[in-house]
ZADO-1210 file (C-alpha; in nm, 4 decimals, padded with zeros to 6 digits):
<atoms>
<atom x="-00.1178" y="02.1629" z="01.2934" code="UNK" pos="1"/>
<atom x="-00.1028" y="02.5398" z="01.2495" code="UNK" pos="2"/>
<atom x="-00.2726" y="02.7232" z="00.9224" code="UNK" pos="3"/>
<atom x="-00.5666" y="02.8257" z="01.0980" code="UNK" pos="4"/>
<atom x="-00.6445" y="02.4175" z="01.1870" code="UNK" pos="5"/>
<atom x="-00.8978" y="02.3880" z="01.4205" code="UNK" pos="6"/>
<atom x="-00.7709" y="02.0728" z="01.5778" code="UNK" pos="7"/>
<atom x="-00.4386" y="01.8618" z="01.5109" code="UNK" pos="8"/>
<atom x="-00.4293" y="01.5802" z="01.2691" code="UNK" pos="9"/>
<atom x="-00.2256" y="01.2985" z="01.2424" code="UNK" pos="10"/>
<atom x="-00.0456" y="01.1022" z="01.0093" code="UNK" pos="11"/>
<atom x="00.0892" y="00.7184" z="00.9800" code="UNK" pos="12"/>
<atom x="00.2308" y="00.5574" z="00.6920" code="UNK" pos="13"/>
<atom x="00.2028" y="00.1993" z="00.6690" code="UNK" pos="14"/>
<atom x="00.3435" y="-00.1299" z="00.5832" code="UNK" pos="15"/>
<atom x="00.0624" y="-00.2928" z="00.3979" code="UNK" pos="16"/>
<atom x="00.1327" y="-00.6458" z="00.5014" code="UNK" pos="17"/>
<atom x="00.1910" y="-00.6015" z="00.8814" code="UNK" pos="18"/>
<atom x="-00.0945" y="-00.6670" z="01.1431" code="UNK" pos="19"/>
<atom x="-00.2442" y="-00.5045" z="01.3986" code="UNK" pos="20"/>
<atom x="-00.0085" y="-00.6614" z="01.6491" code="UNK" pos="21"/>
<atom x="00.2626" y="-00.4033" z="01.5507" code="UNK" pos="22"/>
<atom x="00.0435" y="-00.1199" z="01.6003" code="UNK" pos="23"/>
<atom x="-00.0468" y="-00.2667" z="01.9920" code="UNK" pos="24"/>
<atom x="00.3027" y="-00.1910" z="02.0738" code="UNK" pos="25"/>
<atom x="00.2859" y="00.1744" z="02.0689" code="UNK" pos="26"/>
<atom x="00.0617" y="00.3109" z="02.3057" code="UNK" pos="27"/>
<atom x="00.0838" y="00.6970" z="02.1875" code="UNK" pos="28"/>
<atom x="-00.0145" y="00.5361" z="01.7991" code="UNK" pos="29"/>
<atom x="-00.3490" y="00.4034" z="02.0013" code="UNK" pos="30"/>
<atom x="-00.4151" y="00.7386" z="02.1959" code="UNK" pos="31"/>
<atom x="-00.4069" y="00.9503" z="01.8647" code="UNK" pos="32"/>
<atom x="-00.6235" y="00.7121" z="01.6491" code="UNK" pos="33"/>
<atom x="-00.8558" y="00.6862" z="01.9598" code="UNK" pos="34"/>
<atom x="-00.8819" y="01.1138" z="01.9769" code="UNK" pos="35"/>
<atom x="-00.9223" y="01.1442" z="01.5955" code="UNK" pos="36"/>
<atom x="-01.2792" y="01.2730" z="01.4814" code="UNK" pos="37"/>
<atom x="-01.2611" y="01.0930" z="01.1483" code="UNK" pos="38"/>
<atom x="-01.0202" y="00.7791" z="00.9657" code="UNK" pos="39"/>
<atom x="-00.8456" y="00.8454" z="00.6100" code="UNK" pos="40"/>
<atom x="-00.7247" y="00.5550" z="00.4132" code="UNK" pos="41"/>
<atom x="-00.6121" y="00.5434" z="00.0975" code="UNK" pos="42"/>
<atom x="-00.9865" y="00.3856" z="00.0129" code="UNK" pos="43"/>
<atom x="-01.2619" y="00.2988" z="00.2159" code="UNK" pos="44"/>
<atom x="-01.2171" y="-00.0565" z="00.2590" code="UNK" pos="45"/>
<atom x="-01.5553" y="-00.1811" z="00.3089" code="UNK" pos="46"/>
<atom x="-01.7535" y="-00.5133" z="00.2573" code="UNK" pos="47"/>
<atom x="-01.7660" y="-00.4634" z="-00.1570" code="UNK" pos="48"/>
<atom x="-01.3981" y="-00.3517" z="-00.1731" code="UNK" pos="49"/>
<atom x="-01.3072" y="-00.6874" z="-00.2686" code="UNK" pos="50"/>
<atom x="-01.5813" y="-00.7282" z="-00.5594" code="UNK" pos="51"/>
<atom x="-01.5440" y="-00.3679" z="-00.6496" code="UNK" pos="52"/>
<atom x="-01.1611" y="-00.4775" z="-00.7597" code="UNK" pos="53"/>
<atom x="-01.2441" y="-00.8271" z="-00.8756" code="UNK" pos="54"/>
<atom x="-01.3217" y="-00.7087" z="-01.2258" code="UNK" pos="55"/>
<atom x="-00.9658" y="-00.5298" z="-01.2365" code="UNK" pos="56"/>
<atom x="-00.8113" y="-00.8373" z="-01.1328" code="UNK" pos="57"/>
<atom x="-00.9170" y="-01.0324" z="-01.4232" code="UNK" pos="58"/>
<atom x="-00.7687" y="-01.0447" z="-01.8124" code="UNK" pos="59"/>
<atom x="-01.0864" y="-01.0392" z="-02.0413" code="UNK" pos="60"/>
<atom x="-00.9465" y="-01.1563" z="-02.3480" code="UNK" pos="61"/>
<atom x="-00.6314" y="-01.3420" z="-02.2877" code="UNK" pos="62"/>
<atom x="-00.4481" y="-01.5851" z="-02.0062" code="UNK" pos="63"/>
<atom x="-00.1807" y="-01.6773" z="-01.8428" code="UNK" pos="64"/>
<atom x="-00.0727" y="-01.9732" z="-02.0311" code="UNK" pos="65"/>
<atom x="-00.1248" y="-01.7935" z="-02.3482" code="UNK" pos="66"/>
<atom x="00.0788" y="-01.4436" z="-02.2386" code="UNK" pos="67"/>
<atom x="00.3794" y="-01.6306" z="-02.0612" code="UNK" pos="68"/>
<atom x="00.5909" y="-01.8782" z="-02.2939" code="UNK" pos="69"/>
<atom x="00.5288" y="-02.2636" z="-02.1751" code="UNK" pos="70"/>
<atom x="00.9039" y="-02.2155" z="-01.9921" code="UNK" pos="71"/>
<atom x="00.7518" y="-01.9227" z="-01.8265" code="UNK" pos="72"/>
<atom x="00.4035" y="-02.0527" z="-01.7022" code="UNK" pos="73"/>
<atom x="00.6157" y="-02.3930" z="-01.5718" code="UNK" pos="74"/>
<atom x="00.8789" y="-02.1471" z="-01.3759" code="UNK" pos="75"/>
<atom x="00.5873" y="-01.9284" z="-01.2571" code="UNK" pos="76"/>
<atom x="00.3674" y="-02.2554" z="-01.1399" code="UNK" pos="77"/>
<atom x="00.7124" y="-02.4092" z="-00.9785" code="UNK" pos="78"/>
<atom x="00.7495" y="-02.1085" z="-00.8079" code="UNK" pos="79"/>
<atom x="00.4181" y="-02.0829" z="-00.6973" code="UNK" pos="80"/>
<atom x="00.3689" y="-02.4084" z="-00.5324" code="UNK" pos="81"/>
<atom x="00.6883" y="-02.3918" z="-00.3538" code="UNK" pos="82"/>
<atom x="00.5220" y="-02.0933" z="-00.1255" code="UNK" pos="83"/>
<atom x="00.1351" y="-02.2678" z="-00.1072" code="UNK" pos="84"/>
<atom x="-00.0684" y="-02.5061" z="-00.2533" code="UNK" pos="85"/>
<atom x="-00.1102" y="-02.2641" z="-00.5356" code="UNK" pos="86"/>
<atom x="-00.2108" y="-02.4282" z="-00.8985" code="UNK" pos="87"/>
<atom x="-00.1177" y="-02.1264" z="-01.1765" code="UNK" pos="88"/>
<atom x="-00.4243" y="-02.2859" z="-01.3885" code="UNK" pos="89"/>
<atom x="-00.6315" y="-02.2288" z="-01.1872" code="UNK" pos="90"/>
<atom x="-00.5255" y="-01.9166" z="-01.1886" code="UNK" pos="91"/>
<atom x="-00.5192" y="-01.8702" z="-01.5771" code="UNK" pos="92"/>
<atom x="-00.7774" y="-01.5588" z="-01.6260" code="UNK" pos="93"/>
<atom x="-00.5733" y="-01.3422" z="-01.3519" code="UNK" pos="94"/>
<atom x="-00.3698" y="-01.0695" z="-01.4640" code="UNK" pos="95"/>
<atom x="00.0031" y="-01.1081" z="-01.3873" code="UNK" pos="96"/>
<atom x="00.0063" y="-00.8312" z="-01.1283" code="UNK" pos="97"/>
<atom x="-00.2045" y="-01.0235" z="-00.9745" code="UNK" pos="98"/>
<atom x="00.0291" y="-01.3208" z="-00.9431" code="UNK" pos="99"/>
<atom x="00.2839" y="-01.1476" z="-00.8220" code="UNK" pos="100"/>
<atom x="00.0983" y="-00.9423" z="-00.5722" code="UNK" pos="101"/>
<atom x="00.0254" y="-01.3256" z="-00.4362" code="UNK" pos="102"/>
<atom x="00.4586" y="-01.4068" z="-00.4464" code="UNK" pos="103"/>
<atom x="00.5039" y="-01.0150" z="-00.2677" code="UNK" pos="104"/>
<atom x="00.2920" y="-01.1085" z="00.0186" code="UNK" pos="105"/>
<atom x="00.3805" y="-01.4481" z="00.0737" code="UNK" pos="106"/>
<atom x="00.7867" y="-01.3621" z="00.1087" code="UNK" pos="107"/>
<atom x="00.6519" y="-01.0790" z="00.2680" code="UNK" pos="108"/>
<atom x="00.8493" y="-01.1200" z="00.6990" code="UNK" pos="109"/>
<atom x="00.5398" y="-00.9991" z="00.8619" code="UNK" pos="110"/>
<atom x="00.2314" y="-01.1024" z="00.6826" code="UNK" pos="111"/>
<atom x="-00.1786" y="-01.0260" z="00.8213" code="UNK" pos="112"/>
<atom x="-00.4226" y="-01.3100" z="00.8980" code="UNK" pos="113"/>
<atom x="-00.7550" y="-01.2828" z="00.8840" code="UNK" pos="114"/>
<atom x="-00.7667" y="-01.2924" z="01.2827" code="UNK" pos="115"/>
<atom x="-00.4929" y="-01.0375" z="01.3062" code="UNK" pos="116"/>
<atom x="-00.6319" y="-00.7590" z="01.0163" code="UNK" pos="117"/>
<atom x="-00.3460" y="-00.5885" z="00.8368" code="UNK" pos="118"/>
<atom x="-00.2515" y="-00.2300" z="00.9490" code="UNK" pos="119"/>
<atom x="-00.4347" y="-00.0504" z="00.7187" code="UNK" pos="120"/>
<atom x="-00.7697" y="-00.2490" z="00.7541" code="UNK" pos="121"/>
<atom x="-00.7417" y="-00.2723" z="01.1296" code="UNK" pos="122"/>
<atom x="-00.7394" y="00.1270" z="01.1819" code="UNK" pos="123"/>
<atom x="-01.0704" y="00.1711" z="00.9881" code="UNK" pos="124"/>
<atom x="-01.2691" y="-00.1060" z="01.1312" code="UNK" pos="125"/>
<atom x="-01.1352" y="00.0646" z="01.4876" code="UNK" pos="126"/>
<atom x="-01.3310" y="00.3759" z="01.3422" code="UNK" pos="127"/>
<atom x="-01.6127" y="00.2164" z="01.2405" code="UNK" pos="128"/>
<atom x="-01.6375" y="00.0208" z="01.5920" code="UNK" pos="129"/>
<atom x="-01.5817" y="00.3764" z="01.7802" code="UNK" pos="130"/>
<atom x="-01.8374" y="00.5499" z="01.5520" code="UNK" pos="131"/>
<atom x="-01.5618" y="00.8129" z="01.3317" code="UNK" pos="132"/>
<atom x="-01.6476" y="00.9016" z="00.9977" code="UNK" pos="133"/>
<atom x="-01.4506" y="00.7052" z="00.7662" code="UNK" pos="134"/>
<atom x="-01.2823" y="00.8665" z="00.3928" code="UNK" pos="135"/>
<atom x="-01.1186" y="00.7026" z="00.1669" code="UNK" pos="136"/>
<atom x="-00.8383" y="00.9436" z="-00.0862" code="UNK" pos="137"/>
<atom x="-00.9839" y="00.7855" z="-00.3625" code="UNK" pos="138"/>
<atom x="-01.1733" y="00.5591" z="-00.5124" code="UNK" pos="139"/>
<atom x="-01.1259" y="00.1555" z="-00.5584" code="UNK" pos="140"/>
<atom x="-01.1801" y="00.2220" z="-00.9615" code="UNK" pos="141"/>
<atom x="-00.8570" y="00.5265" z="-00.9049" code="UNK" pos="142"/>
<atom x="-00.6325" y="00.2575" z="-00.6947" code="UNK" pos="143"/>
<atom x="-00.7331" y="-00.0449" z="-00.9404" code="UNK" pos="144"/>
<atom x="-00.6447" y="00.1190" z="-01.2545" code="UNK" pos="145"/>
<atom x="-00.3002" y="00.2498" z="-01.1247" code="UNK" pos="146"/>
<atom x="-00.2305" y="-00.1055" z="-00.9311" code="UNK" pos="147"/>
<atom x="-00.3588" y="-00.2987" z="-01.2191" code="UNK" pos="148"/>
<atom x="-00.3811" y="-00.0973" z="-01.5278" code="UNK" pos="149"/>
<atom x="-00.0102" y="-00.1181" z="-01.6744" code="UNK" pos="150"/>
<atom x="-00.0481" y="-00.3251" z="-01.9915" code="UNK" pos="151"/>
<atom x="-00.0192" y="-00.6711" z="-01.9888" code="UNK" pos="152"/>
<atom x="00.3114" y="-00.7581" z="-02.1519" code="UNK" pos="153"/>
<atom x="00.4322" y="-00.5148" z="-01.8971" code="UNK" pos="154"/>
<atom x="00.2955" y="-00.7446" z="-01.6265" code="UNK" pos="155"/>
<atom x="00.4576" y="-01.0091" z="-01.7539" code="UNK" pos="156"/>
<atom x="00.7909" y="-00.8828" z="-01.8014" code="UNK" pos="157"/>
<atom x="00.7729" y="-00.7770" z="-01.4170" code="UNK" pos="158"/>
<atom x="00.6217" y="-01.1389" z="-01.2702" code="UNK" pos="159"/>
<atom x="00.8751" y="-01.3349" z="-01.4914" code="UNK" pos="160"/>
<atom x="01.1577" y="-01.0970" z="-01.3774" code="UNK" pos="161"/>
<atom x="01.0125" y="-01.1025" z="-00.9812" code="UNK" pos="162"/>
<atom x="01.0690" y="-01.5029" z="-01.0118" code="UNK" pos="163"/>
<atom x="01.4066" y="-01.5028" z="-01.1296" code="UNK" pos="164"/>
<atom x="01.5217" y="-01.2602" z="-00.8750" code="UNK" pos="165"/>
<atom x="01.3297" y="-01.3970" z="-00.6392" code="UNK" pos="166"/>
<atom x="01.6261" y="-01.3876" z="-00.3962" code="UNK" pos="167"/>
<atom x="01.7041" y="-01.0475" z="-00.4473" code="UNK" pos="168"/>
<atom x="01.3144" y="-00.9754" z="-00.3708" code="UNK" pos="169"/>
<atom x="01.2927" y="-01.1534" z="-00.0474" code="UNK" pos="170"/>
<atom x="01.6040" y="-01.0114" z="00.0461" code="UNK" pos="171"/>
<atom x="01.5383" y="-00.6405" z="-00.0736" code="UNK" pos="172"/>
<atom x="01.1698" y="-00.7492" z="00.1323" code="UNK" pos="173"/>
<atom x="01.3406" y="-00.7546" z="00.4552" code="UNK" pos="174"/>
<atom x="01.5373" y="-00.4966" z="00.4193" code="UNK" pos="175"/>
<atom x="01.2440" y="-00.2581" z="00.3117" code="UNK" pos="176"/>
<atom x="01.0366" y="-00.4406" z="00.6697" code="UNK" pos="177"/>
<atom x="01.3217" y="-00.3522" z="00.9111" code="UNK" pos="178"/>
<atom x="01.3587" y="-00.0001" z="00.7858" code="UNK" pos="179"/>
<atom x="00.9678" y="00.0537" z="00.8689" code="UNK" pos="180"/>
<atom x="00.9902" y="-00.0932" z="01.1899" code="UNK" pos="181"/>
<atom x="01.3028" y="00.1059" z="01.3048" code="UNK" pos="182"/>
<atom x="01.1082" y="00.4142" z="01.1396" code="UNK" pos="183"/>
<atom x="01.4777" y="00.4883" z="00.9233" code="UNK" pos="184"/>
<atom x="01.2777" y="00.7296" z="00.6788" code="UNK" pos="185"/>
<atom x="01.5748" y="00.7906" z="00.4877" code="UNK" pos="186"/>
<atom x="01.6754" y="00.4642" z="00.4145" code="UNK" pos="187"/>
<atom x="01.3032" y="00.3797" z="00.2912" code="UNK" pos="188"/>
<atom x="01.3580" y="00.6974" z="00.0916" code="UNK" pos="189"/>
<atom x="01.6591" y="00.5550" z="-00.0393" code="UNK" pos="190"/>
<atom x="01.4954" y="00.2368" z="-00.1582" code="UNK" pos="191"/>
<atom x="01.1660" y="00.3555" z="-00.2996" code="UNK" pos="192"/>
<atom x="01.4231" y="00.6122" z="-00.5213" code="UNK" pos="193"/>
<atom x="01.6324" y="00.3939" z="-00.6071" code="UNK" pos="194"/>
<atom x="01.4299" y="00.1360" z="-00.7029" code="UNK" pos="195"/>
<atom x="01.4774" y="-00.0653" z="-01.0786" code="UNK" pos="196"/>
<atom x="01.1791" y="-00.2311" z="-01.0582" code="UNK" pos="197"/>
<atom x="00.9647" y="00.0319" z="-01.1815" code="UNK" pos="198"/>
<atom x="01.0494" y="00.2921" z="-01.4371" code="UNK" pos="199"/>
<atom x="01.0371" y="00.6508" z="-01.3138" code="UNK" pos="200"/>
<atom x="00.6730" y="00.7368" z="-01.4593" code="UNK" pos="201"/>
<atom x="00.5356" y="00.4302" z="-01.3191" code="UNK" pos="202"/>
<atom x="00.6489" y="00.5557" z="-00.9878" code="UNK" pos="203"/>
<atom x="00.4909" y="00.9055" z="-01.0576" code="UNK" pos="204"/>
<atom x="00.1628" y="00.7193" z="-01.0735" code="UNK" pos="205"/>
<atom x="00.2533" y="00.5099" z="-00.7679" code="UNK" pos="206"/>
<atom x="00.3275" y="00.7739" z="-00.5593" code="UNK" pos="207"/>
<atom x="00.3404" y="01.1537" z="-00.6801" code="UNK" pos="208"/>
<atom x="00.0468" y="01.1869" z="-00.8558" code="UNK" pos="209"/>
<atom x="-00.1587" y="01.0458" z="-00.6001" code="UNK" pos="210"/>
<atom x="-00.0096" y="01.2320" z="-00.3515" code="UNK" pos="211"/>
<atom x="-00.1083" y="01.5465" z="-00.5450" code="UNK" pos="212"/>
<atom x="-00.4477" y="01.4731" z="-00.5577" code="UNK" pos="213"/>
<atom x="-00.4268" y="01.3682" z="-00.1979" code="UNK" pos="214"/>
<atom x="-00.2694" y="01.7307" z="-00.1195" code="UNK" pos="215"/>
<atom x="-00.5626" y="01.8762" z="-00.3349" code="UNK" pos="216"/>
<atom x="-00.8211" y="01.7274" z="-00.0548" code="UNK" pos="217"/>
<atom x="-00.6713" y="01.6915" z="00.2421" code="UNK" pos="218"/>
<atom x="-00.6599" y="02.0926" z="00.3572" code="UNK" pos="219"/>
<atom x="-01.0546" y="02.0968" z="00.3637" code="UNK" pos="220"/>
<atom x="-01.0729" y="01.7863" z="00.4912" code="UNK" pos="221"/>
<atom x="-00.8693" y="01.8841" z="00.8453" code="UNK" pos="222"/>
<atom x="-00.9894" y="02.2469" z="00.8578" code="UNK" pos="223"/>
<atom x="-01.2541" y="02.1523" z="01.1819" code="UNK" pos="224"/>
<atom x="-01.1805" y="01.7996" z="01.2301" code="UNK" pos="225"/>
<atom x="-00.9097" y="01.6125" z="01.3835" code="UNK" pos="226"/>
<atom x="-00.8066" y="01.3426" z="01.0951" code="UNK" pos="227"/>
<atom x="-00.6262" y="01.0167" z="01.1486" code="UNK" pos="228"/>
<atom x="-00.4755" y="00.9347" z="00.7769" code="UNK" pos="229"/>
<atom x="-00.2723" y="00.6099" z="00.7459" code="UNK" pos="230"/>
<atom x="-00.1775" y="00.5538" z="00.4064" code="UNK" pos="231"/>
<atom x="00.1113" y="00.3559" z="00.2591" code="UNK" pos="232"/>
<atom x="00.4823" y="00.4718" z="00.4364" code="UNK" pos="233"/>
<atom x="00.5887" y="00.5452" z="00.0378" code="UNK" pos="234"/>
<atom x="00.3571" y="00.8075" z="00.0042" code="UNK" pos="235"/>
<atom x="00.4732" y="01.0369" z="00.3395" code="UNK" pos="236"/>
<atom x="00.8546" y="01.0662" z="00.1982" code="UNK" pos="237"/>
<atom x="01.0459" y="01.2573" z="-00.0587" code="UNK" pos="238"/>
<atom x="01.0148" y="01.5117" z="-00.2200" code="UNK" pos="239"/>
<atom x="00.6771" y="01.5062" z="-00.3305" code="UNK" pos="240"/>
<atom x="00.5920" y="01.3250" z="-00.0171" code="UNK" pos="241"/>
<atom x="00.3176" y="01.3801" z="00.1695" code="UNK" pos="242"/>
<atom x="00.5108" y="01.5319" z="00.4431" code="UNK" pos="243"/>
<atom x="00.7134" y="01.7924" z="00.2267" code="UNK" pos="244"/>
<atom x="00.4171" y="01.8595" z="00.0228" code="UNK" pos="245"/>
<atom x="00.2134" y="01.9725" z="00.4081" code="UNK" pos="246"/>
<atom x="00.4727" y="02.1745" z="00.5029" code="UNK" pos="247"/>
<atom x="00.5001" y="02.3261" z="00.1453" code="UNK" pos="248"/>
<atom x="00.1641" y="02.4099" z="00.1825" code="UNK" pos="249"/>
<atom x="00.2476" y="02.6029" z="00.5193" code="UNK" pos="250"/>
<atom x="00.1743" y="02.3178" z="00.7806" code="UNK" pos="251"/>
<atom x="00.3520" y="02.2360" z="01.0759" code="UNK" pos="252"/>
<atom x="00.4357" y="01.8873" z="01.0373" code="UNK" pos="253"/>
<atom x="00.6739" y="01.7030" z="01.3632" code="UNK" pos="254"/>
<atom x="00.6873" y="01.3512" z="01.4234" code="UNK" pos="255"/>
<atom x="00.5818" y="01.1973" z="01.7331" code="UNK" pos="256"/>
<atom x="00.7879" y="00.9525" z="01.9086" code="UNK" pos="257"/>
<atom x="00.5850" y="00.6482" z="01.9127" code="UNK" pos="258"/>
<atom x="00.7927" y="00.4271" z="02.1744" code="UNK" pos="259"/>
</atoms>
């Protein structure tokens, strides 16, 4: 609110692979979303979202049995069909982000169905169903290039290395889903900061810079309309958060007590 804002906006940061069941237990969550003139996601996740990225998903020139070592694609595949009936050649022409995007959500605690739409998806189709214009921060082309543009012995290095600490991973996994659920902001801080499995400037892309350019549309966005953005819960904290980076900007930002 405040800086001349005609109406208040709101702001929720997500956990990506929890359902719409967690946001059904808070009742003020449901009040705000249902008062907001318009929906901001990170995209607009529409009907072509999913063939929009399928092109970004896919290696053009090389495959998985051909980029991982024969030990490699056999750990991988092991690994794989211990969480699903999951066959890695069938898989071969997928990038290795995309592999490992499959092991993240499966050892994911609180995964989405397709009856129970994740967080992110549920709040959008709410705004669609209640007729509120819907924006997306960017575009899927933006998101796909920083979620599946690093280079693909980079991808490797990280999906071999996210199978052989595949303990540490589930157990940093729940860690990182009970902070969100008790709302412990600094303790997500903490985690995203501190993180080793990404090198500080692929952070930057995950998170600052896409916050800036965020922060770059989100002022004339809210001037006469009340906005409900949900985005990821990484991008609202730090210090080039989007919560910081509002109140840098001369916003007053205060959190609501959800329960």
């Amino acid at each position: 609110s405040g800086k001349g804002l005609q109406k208040s906006s709101y702001l929720l940061g997500t956990y990506h692979f929890a359902d719409k069941g967690f946001i059904d237990t808070m009742k003020l969550l449901n009040e705000k979303l249902n008062l907001a003139d318009a929906v901001v996601g990170e995209l607009v996740m529409d009907k072509d979202v999913a063939m929009k990225l399928a092109p970004y998903m896919m290696m053009k020139d090389n495959t998985l049995d051909s980029l991982l070592t024969p030990k490699e694609f056999k750990m991988v595949d092991d690994y794989l069909k211990t969480i699903g009936k999951y066959d890695l050649k069938k898989m071969n022409k997928l990038k290795p982000i995309m592999i490992q995007t499959l092991i993240t959500q499966a050892l994911a605690p609180k995964t989405f169905t397709t009856t129970n739409p994740a967080i992110d998806q549920y709040i959008q189709e709410y705004g669609k169903a209640n007729h509120k214009k819907i924006f997306g921060l960017e575009t899927v082309e933006d998101q796909a290039k920083v979620l599946f543009g690093a280079n693909l012995v980079r991808q490797k290095e990280m999906l071999v290395k996210s199978v052989k600490d595949i303990k540490k991973i589930k157990k940093a996994n729940v860690k990182l889903y009970q902070s969100y659920i008790t709302q412990n902001l600094k303790e997500l801080e903490k985690m995203f900061t501190n993180s080793k499995d990404f090198t500080a400037e692929e952070m930057d892309d995950l998170l600052k810079n896409r916050n800036d350019k965020w922060m770059v549309q989100l002022p004339d966005m809210m001037q006469n309309q009340s906005l409900f953005i949900a985005v990821g819960a990484g991008h609202l904290i730090g210090k080039n958060g989007l919560i910081k980076s509002l109140k840098a900007q001369g916003y007053n930002v205060k959190p609501l007590a959800t329960n």
